[in-house]
C-alpha positions as CSV (number, residue, x, y, z in Angstrom):
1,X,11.2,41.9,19.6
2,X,8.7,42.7,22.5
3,X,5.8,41.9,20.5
4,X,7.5,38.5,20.6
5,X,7.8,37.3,23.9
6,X,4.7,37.2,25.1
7,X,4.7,33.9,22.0
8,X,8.1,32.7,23.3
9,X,6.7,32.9,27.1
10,X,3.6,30.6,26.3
11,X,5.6,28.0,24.2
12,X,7.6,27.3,27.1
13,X,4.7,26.7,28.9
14,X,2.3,25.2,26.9
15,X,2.4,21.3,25.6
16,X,4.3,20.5,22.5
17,X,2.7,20.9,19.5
18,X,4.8,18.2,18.1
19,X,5.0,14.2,18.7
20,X,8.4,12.0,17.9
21,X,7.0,10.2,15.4
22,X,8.8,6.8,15.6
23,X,8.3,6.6,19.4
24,X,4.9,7.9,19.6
25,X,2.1,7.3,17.1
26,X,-1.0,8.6,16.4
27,X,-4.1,6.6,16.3
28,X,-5.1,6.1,12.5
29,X,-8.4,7.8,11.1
30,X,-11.0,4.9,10.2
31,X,-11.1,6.1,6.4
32,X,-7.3,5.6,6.5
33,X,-5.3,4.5,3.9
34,X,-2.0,2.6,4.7
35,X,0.0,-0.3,3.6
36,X,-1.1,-2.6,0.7
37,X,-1.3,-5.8,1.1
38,X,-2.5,-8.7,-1.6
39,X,-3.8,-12.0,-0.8
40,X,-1.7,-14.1,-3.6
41,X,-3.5,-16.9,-3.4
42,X,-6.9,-15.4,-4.9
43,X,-5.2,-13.5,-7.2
44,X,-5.9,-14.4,-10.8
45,X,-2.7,-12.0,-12.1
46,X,-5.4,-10.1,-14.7
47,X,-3.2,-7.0,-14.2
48,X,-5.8,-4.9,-14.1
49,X,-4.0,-3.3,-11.0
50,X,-1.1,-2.3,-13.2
51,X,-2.7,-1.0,-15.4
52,X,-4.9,1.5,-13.2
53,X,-2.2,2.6,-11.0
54,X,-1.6,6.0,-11.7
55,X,2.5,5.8,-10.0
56,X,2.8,3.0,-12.0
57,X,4.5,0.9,-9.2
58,X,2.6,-2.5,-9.7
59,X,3.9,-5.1,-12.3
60,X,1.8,-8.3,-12.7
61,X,3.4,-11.2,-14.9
62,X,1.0,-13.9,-15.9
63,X,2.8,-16.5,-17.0
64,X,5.0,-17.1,-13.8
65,X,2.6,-15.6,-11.9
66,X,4.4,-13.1,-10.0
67,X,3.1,-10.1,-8.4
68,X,5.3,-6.9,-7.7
69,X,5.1,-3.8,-5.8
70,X,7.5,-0.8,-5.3
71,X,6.5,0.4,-2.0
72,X,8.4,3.8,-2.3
73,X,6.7,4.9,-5.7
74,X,3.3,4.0,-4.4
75,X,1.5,6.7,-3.3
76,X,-1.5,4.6,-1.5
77,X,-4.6,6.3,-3.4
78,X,-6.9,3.4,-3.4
79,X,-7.5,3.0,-7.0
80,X,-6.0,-0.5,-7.4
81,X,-7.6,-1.7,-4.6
82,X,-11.0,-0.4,-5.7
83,X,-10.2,-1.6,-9.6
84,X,-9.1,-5.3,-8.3
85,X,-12.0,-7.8,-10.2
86,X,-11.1,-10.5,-7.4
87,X,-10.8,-8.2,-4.0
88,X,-7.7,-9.5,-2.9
89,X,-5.8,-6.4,-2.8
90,X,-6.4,-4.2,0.5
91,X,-5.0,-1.8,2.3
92,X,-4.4,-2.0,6.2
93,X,-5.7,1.4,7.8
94,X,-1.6,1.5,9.6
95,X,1.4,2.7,7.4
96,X,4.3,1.1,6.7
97,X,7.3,2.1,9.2
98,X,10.4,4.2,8.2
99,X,12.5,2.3,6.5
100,X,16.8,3.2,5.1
101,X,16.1,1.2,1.9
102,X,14.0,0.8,-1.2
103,X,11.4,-1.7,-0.3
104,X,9.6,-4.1,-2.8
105,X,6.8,-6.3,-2.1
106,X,7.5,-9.7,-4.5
107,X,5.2,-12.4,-4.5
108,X,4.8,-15.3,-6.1
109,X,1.5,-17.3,-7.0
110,X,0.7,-20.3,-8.7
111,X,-0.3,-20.5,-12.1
112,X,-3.7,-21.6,-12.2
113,X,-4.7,-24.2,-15.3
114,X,-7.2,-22.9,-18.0
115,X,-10.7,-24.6,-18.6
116,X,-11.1,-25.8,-22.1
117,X,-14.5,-26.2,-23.5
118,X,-14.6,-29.6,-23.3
119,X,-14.5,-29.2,-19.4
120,X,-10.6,-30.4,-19.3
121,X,-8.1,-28.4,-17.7
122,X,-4.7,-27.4,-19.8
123,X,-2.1,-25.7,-18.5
């Protein structure tokens, strides 16, 4: 017990070794990665994110053109981002903020219109 106090003593003293995270945030590293975001509009919905993802949390449906993510199964490694043949998925350096529910990124595209070989575009 006396071996102790001296430890108790300069915790009392000392500055908190701990921050309240919601309040007070710590500025982000610059090789941070944080929350994904995906710019629908260049996507071509090749899937090639979904497939890669290791947590399996992306679905990509081509034929409506949807994009989907389940935030709370992602674990933010990178690879889709890096995998991504038209470099519109990207991850902010920030991470999302505490949230009470299951979150689910849904976005919808358009679907683009094939070229045909006769330089007409089908659909």
């Amino acid at each position: 017990m006396f071996k102790m106090t001296p430890n108790i003593l300069k915790n009392f003293i000392t500055e908190k070794a701990t921050r309240l995270y919601p309040y007070e945030v710590k500025e982000p590293y610059d090789i941070n990665r944080g929350e994904l975001v995906n710019e629908i509009e260049k996507c071509n919905f090749c899937g090639i994110c979904a497939a890669k993802c290791p947590s399996q949390c992306i679905t990509v449906n081509k034929k409506t053109a949807t994009w989907e993510c389940a935030l709370f199964v992602c674990v933010y490694c990178g690879v889709c981002v890096e995998t991504c043949p038209q470099k519109c998925l990207h991850q902010k350096q920030t991470y999302r903020k505490p949230v009470r529910e299951k979150e689910i990124i849904f976005m919808q595209g358009e679907v683009k219109a094939k070229d045909t070989p006769d330089g007409s575009e089908s659909s």
